[in-house]
NUSELUM-749181 format. One record per residue: residue number from 1; x, y, z of N, C-alpha, C in turn. Coordinates in nm, 4 decimals, decimal comma. Last residue first. Example, Ala and Ser with C-alpha at 12.3 -4.5 7.8 and 13.67 -1.06 7.14 Angstrom:
<rs>
 num   n.east  n.north     n.up  ca.east ca.north    ca.up   c.east  c.north     c.up
   2   1,2850  -0,2250   0,7080   1,3670  -0,1060   0,7140   1,2900   0,0030   0,7870
   1   1,3190  -0,5690   0,7800   1,2300  -0,4500   0,7800   1,3200  -0,3300   0,7800
</rs>
This chain:
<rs>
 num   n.east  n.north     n.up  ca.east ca.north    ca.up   c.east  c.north     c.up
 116   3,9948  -0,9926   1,5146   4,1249  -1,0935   1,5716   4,0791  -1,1918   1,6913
 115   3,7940  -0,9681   1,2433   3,8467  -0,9367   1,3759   3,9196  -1,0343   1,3919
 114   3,7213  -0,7114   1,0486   3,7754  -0,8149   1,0700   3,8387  -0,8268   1,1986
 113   3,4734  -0,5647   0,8098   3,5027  -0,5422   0,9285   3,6279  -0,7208   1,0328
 112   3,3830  -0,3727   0,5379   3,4416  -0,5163   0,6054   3,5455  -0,4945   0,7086
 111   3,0901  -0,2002   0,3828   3,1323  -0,2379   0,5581   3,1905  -0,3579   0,5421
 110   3,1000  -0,0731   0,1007   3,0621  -0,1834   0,1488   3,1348  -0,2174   0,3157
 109   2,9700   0,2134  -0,0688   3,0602   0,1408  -0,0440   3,0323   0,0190   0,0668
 108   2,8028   0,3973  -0,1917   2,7996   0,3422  -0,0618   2,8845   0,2831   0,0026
 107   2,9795   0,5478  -0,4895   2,8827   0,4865  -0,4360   2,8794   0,4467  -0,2408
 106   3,0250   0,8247  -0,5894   3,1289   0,7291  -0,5135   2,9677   0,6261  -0,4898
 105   3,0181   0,9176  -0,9642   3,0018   0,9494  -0,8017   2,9802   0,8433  -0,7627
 104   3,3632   0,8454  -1,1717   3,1662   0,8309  -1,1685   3,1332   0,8506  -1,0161
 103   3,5876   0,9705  -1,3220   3,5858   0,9221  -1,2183   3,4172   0,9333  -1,1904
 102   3,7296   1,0546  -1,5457   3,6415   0,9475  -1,5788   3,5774   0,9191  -1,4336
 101   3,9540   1,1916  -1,4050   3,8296   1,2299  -1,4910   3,7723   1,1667  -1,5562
 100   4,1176   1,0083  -1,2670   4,0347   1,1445  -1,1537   3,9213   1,1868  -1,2613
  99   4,1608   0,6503  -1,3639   4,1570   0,8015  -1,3910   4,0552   0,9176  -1,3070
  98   4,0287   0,4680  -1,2154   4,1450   0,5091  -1,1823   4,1800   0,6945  -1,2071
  97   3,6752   0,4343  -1,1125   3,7485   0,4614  -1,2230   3,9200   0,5511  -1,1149
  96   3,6129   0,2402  -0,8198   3,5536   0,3318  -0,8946   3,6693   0,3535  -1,0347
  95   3,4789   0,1312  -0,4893   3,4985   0,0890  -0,6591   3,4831   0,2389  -0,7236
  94   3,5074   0,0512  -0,1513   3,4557   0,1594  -0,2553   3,5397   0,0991  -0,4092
  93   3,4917   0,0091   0,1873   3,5775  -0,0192   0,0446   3,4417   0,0424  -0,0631
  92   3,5981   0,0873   0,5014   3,4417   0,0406   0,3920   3,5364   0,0959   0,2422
  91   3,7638  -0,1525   0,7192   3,7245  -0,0568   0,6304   3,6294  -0,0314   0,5705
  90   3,9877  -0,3594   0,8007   3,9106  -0,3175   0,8325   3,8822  -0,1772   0,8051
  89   4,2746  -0,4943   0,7527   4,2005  -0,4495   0,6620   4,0674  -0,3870   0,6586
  88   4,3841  -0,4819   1,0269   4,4347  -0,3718   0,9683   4,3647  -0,3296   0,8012
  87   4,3083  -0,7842   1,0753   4,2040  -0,6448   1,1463   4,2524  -0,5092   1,0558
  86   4,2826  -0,9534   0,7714   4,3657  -0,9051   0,9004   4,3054  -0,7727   0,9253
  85   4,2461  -1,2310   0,5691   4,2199  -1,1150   0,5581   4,2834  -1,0459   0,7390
  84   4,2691  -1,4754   0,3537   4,3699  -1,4531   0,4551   4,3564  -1,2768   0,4919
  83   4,1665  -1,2951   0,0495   4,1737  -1,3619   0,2129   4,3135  -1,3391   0,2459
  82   3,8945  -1,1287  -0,1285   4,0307  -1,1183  -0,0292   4,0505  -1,2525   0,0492
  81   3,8376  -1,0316  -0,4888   3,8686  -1,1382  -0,3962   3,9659  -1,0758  -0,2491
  80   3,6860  -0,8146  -0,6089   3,7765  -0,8126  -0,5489   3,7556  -0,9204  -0,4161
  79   3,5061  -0,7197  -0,9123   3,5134  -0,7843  -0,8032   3,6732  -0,7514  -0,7579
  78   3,2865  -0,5205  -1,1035   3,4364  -0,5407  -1,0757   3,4297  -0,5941  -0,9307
  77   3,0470  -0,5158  -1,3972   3,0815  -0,5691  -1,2391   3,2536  -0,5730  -1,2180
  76   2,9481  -0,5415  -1,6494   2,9805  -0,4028  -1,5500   2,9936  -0,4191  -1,4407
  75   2,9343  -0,7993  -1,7562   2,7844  -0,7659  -1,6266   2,7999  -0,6312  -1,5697
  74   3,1149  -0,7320  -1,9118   2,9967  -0,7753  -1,9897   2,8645  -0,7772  -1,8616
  73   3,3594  -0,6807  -1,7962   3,2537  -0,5844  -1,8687   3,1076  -0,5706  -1,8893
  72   3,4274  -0,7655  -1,5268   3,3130  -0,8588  -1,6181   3,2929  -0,7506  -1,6922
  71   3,7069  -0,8063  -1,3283   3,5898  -0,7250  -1,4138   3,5860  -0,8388  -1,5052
  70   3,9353  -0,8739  -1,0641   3,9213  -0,9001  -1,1694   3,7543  -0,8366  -1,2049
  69   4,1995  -0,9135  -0,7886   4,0800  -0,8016  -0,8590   4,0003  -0,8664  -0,9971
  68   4,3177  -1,0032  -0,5152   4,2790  -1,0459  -0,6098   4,1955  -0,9575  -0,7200
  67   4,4813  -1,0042  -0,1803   4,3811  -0,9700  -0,2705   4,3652  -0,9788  -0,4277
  66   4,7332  -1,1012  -0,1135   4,6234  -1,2055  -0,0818   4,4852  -1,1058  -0,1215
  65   4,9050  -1,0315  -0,3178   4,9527  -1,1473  -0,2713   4,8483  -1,2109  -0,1538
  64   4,9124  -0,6719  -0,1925   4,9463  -0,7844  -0,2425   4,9608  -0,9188  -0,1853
  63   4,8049  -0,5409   0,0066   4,7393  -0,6187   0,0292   4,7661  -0,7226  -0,0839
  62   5,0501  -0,3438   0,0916   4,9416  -0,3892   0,2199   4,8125  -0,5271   0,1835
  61   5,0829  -0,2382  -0,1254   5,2088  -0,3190  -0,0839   5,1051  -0,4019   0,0145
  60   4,8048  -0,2481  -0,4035   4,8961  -0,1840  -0,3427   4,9746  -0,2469  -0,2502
  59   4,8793  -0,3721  -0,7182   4,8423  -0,3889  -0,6094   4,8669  -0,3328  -0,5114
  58   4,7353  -0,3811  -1,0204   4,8317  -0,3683  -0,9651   4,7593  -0,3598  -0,8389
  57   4,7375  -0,5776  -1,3575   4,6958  -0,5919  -1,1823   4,7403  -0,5006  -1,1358
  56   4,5707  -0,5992  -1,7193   4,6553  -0,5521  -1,6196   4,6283  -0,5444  -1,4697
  55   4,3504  -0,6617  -1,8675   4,3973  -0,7166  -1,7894   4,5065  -0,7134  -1,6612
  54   4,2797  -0,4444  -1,9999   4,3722  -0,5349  -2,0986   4,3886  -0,6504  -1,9920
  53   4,1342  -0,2816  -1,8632   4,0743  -0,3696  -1,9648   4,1538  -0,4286  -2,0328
  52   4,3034  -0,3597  -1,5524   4,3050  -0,2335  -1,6692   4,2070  -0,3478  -1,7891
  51   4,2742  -0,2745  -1,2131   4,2516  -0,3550  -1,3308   4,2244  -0,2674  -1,4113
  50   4,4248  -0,2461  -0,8887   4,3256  -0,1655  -1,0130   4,3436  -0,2738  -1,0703
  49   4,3580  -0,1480  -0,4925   4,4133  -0,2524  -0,6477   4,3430  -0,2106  -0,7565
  48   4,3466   0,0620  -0,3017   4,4127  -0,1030  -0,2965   4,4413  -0,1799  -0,4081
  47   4,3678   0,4010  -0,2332   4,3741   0,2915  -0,3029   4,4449   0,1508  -0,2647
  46   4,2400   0,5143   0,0760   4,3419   0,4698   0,0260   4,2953   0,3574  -0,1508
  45   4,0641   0,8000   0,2486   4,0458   0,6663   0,1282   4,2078   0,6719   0,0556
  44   4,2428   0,8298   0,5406   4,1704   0,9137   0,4499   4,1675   0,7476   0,3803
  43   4,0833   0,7611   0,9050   4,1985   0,7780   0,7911   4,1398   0,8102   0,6684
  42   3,9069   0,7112   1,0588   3,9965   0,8108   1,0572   4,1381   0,8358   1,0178
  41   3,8580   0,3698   0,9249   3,8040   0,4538   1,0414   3,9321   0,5710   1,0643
  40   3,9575   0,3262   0,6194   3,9604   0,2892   0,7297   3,8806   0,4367   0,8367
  39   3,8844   0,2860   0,3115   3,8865   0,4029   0,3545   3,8460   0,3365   0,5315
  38   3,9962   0,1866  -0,0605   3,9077   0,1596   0,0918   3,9170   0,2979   0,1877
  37   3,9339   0,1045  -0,3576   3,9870   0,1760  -0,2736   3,8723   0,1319  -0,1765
  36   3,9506  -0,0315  -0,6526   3,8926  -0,0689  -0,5596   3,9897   0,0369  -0,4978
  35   3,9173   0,0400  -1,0061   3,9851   0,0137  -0,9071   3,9049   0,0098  -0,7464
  34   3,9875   0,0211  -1,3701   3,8874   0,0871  -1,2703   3,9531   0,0006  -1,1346
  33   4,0562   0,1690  -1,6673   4,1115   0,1170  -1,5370   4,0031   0,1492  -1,4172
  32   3,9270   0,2864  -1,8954   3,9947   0,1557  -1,9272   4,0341   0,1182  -1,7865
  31   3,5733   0,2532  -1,9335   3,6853   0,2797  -1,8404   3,7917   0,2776  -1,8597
  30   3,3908   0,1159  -2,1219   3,5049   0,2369  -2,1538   3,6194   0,3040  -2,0852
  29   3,3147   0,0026  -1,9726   3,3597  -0,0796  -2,0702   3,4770   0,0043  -2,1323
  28   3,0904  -0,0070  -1,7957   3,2265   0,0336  -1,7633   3,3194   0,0398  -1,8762
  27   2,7265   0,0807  -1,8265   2,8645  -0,0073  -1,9226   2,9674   0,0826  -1,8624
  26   2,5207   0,1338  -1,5707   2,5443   0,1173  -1,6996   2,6827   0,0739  -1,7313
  25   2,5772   0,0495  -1,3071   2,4409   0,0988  -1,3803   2,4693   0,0739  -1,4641
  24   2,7838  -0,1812  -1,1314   2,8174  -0,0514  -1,2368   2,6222  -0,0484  -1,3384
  23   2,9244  -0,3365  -0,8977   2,8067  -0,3321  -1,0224   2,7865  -0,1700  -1,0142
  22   3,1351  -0,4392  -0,7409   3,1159  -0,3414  -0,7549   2,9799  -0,3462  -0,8731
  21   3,1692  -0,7180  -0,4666   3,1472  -0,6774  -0,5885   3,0942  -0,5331  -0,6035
  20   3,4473  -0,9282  -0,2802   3,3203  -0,8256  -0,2822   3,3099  -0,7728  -0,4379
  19   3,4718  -1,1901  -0,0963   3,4051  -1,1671  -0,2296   3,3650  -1,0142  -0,2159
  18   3,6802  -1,2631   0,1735   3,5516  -1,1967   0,1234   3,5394  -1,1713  -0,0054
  17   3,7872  -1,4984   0,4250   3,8009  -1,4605   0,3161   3,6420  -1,3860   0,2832
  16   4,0334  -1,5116   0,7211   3,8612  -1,5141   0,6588   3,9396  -1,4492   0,5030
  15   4,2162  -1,4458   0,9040   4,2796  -1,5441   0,8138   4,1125  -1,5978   0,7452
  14   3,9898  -1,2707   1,1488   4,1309  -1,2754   1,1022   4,1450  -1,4428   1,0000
  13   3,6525  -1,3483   1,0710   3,7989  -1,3302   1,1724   3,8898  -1,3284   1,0710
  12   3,4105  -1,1058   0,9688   3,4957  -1,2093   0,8965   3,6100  -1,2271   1,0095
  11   3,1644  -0,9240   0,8691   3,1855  -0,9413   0,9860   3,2837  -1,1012   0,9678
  10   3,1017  -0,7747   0,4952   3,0773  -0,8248   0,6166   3,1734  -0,8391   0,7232
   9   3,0529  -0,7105   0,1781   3,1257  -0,6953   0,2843   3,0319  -0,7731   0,4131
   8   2,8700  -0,7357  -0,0858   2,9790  -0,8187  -0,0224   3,0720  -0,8173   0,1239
   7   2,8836  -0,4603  -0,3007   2,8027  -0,5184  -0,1613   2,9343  -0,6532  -0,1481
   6   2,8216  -0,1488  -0,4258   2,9115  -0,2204  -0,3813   2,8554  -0,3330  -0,2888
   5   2,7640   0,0576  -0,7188   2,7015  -0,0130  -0,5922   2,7441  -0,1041  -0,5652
   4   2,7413   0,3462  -0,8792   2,7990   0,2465  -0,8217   2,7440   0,1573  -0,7276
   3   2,5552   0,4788  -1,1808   2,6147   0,4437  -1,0294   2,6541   0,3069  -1,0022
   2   2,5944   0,6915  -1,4579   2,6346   0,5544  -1,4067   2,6297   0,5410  -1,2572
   1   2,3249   0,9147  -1,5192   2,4656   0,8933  -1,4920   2,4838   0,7549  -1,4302
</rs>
């Protein structure tokens, strides 16, 4: 089965920027939407942004306009640019398929932690 594996996160001040990447075992290709979600300290996992193999963005309100998404089929990698980043983005972020039934088990997800 396909796994996930997320890295890029880290220890960033306020108005920092982070690269993070999802790499995918085998071919996403078929996905058609795959997406980044996060999941703050005692709160539940929120979605933040998807990409559709046509290219399509969407964003959720909290981090339009300074997060970024974009996929490599071709490396099965889905990134997610951030800056201008803020303590309220502090979280461990996670990649995975939009659709609930295409949805592949969660990987580790990645610690970004931001301070003021």
């Amino acid at each position: 089965q396909v796994q996930l594996v997320e890295s890029g996160g880290g220890l960033v001040q306020a108005g920092g920027t982070l690269r993070l990447s999802c790499a995918a075992s085998g071919s996403i290709a078929s996905i058609y939407a795959m997406g980044w979600y996060r999941q703050a300290p005692g709160k539940q996992r929120e979605w933040a942004a998807s990409i559709s193999n046509d290219g399509d963005t969407f964003y959720g309100d909290s981090v339009k306009g300074r997060f970024t998404i974009s996929r490599d089929n071709a490396k099965n990698t889905v990134y997610l640019q951030m800056s201008s980043l803020k303590p309220e983005d502090t979280a461990v972020y996670y990649c995975n398929a939009i659709d609930v039934g295409r949805r592949l088990p969660w990987g580790q997800g990645t610690q970004v932690t931001v301070s003021s």
